[in-house]
C-alpha distance (Angstrom), angle and dihedral (degrees) to the residues before:
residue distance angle dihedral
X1 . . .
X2 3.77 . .
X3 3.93 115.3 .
X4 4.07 137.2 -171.6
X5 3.48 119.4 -115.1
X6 3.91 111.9 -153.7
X7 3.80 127.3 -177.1
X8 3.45 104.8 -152.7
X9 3.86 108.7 164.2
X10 3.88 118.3 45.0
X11 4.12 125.4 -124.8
X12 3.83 101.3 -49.5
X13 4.26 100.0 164.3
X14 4.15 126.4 -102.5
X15 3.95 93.0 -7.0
X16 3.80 109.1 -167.1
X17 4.04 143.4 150.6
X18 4.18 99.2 46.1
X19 3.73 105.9 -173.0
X20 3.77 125.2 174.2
X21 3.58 109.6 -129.8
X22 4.05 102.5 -153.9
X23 3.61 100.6 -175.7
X24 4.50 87.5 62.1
X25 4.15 84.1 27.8
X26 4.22 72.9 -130.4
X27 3.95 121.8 138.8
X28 3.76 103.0 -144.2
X29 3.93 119.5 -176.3
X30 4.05 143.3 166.2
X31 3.73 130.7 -90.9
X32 3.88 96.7 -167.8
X33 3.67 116.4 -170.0
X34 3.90 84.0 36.4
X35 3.93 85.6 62.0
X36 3.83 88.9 -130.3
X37 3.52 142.8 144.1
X38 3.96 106.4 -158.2
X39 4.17 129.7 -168.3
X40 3.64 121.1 -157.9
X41 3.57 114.5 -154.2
X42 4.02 108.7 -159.2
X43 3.49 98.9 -157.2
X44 3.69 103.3 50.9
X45 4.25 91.2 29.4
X46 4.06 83.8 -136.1
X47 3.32 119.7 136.7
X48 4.43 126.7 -157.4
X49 3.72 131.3 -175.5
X50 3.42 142.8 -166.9
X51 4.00 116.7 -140.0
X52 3.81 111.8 -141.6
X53 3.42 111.8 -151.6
X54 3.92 96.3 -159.0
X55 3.97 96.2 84.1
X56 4.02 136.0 -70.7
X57 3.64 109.5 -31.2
X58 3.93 118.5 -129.0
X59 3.72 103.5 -175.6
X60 3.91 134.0 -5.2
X61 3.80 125.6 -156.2
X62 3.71 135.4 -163.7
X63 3.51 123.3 -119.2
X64 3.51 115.5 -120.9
X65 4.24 92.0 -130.2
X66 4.30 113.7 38.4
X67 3.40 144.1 -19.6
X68 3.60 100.9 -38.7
X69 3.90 138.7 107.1
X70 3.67 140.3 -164.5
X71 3.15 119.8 -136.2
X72 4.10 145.5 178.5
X73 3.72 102.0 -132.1
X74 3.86 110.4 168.1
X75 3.89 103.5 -40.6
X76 3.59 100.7 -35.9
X77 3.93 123.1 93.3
X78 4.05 100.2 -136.8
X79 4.17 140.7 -166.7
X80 3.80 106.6 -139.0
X81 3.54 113.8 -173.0
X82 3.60 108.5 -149.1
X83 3.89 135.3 150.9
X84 3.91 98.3 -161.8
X85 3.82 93.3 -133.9
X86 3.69 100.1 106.3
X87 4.41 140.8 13.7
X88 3.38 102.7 -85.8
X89 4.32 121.5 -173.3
X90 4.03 94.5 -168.7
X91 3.71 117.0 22.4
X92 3.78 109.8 171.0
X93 4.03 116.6 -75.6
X94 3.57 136.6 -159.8
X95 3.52 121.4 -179.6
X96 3.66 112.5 -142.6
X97 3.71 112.1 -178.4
X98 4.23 134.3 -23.6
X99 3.93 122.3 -143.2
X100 3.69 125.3 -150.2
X101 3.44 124.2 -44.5
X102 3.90 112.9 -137.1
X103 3.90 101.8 -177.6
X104 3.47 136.0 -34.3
X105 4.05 93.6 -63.9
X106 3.57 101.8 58.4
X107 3.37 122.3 142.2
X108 3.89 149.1 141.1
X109 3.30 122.3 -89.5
X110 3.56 131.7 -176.5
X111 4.45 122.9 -17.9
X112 4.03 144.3 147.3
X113 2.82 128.4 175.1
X114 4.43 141.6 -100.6
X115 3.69 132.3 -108.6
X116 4.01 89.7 -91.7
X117 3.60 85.1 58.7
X118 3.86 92.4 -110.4
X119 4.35 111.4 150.0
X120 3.84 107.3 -117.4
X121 3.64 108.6 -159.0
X122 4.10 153.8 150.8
X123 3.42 151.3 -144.9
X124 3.95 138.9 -135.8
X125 4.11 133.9 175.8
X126 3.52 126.8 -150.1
X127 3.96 115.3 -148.6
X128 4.05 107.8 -167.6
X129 3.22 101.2 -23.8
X130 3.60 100.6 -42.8
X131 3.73 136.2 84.9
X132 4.25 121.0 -92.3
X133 3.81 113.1 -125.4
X134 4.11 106.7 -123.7
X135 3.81 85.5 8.0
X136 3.83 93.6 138.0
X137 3.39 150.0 47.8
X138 3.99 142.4 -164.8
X139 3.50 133.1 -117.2
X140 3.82 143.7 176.8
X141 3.64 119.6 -151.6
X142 3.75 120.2 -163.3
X143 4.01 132.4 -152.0
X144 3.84 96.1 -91.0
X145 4.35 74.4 55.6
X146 3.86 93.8 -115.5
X147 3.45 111.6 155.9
X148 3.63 127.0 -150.9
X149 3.74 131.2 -162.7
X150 4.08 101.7 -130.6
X151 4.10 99.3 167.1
X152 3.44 129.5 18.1
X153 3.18 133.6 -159.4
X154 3.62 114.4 20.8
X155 3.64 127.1 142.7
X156 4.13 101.9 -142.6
X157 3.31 112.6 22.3
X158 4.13 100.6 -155.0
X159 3.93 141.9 152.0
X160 3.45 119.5 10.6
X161 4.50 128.2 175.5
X162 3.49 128.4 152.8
X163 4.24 123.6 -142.2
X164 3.17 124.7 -101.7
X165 3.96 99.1 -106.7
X166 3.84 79.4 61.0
X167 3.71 87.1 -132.2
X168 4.13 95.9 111.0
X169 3.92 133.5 51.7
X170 3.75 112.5 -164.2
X171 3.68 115.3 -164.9
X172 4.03 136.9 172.4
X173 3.73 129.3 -142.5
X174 3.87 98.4 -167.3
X175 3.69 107.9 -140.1
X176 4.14 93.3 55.1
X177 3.86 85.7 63.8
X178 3.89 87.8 -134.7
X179 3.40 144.9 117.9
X180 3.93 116.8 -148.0
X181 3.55 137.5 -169.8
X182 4.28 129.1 -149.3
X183 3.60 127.8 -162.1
X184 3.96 97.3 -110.3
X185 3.66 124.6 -159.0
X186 4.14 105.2 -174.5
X187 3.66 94.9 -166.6
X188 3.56 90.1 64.9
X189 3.76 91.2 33.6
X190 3.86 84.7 -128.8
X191 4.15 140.8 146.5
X192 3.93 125.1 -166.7
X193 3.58 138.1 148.9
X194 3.55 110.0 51.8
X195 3.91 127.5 -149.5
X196 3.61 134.3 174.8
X197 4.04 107.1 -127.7
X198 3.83 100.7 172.8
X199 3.11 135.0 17.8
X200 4.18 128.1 -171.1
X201 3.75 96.2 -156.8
X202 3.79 89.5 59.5
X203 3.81 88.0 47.3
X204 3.65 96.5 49.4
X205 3.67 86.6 -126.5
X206 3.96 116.7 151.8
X207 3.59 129.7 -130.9
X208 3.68 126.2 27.8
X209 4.30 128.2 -83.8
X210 3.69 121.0 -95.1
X211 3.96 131.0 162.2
X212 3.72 115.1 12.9
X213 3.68 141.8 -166.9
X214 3.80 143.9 -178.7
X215 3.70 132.4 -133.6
X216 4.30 136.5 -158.7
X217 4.06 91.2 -73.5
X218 3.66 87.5 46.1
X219 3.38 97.8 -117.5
X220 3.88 122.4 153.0
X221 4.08 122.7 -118.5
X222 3.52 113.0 -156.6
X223 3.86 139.8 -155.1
X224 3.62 122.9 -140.1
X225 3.28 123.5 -156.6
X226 3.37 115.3 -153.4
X227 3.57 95.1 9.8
X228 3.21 108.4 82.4
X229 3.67 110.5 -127.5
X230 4.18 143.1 53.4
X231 3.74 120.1 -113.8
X232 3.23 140.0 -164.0
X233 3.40 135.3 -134.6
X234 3.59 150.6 -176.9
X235 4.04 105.2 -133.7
X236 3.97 97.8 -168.0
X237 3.77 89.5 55.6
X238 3.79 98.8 31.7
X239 4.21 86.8 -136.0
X240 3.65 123.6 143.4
X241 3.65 107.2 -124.5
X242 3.56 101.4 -172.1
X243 4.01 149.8 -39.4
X244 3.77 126.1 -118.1
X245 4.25 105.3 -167.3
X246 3.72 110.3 -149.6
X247 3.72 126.6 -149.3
X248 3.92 89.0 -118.3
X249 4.10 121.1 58.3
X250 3.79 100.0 -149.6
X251 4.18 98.8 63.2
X252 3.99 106.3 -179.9
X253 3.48 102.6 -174.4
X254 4.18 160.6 -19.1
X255 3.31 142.8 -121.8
X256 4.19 141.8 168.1
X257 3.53 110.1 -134.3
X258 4.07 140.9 151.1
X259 3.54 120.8 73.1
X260 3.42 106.3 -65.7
X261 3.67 84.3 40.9
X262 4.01 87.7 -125.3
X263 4.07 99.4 119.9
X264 3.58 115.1 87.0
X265 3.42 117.7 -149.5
X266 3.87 123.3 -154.7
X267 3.51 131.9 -149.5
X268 4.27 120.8 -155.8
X269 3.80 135.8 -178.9
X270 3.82 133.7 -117.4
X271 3.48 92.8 -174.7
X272 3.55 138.2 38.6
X273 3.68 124.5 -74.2
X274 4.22 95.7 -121.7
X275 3.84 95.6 18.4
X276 4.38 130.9 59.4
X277 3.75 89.4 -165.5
X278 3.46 109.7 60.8
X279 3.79 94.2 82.9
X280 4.45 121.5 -156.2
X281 3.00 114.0 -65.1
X282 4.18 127.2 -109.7
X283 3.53 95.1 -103.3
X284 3.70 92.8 38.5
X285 3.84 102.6 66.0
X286 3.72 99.8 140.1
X287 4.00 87.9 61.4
X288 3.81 114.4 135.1
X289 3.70 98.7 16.2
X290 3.94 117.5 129.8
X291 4.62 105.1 -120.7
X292 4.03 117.5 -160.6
X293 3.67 104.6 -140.5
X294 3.91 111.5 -153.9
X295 4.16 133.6 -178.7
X296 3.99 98.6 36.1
X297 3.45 88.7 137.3
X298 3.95 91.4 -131.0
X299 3.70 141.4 87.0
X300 3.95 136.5 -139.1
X301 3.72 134.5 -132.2
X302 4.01 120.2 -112.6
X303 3.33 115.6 -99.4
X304 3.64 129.7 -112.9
X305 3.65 123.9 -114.0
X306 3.85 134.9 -141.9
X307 3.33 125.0 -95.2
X308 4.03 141.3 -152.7
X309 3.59 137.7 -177.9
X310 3.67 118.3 -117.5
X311 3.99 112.2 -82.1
């Protein structure tokens, strides 16, 4: 099936974490090392942020109730309280809870959160540039904020989606070049069981996975970063449906949007992964723009929001 590929936001840094917010029909998404949270509004093209101050911002959530977000900026879970409308510098911030610290370069990474309205989400250090093997972990955090260690170690703590039975949670830690599945039981808040449904290696597929998301047939779409492209696959068969090439090589992340969720938007880095100095590369100019990806032929499943108890 032949699709259009659309850059529609220019070279912004390590973009991550799109989500389609369907209640504003906005996508908003993370520019890490920037320390931003960023909105794209797609029927105006403009794009706002909000700068948070507390440290380089892996993934940002939106409350299920207001103008607020949480968000994994450096260790710390945080409230930002932002309306979207305009740049802001210093919206308000609450921190709510921090997770372990592994060395000096620990930070979160990518998250969302489940259909209870739990936040999913990981961590990563960076050691001189580079990343630290079994420098993470990954935690849930629930609405009375209690946070639970659910895999530990890993070393990038990436894509995560859960099927639409709500009976599986896939997740990605990069470096293994795998994507895995756990039996997931969201009353409990729980994963077990843990299978390897597709592996890149076995593909001959280059780079490593990143962001993921899920569509109507439950079947996974994958970032690869380094490699140029998003696939798709089917995870109960393990079979590589297709490839979509993107003009950038470094592809962060995924997410349906529009209102027929059917556009998938794509998320790339201009600068490493672990590392805010080592800038795109020549041949890699499109890095950290934001692509609209129309004519797959399939459609997503709204994402969940966070949610709190009352204060």
């Amino acid at each position: 099936m032949d699709v259009t590929i659309n850059r529609i936001v220019e070279a912004k840094g390590l973009s991550e974490g799109p989500h389609w917010d369907h209640r504003s029909q906005k996508l908003f998404f993370v520019d890490i090392w920037n320390n931003k949270i960023c909105r794209y509004d797609p029927e105006t093209s403009q794009v706002t942020s909000a700068y948070i101050a507390n440290g380089p911002v892996g993934v940002a959530i939106p409350v299920d109730d207001g103008d607020q977000f949480l968000a994994g900026s450096g260790l710390d879970f945080v409230l930002v309280t932002w309306n979207g409308e305009t740049n802001t510098t210093n919206p308000p911030i609450r921190t709510l809870k921090s997770v372990k610290k592994i060395n000096n370069g620990t930070r979160f990474n990518d998250g969302k959160a489940d259909s209870s309205g739990r936040i999913w989400a990981g961590t990563m250090s960076e050691n001189n540039g580079d990343f630290t093997p079994n420098g993470g972990e990954f935690y849930s955090m629930d609405k009375n904020l209690t946070v639970k260690t659910q895999i530990t170690p890993v070393s990038i703590s990436n894509g995560l989606a859960w099927n639409l039975n709500d009976d599986t949670f896939y997740y990605i830690d990069s470096p293994t070049r795998q994507i895995v599945s756990y039996d997931f039981d969201s009353k409990k808040g729980s994963i077990a069981n843990k299978k390897v449904v597709f592996d890149l290696a076995k593909n001959n597929l280059p780079g490593v996975p990143d962001g993921m998301t899920i569509d109507l047939d439950d079947n996974l779409w994958i970032a690869l970063f380094g490699g140029a492209q998003v696939i798709h696959v089917n995870p109960k068969t393990g079979k590589l449906l297709r490839s979509i090439q993107m003009p950038a090589k470094r592809v962060t992340s995924v997410a349906f949007g529009g209102p027929m969720l059917d556009i998938l938007y794509v998320t790339t880095a201009g600068y490493g992964i672990s590392n805010p100095e080592e800038k795109t590369p020549e041949d890699d100019k499109k890095g950290g723009s934001l692509f609209e990806v129309k004519g797959t032929g399939v459609r997503g499943v709204l994402p969940n929001t966070f949610t709190m108890t009352d204060d």
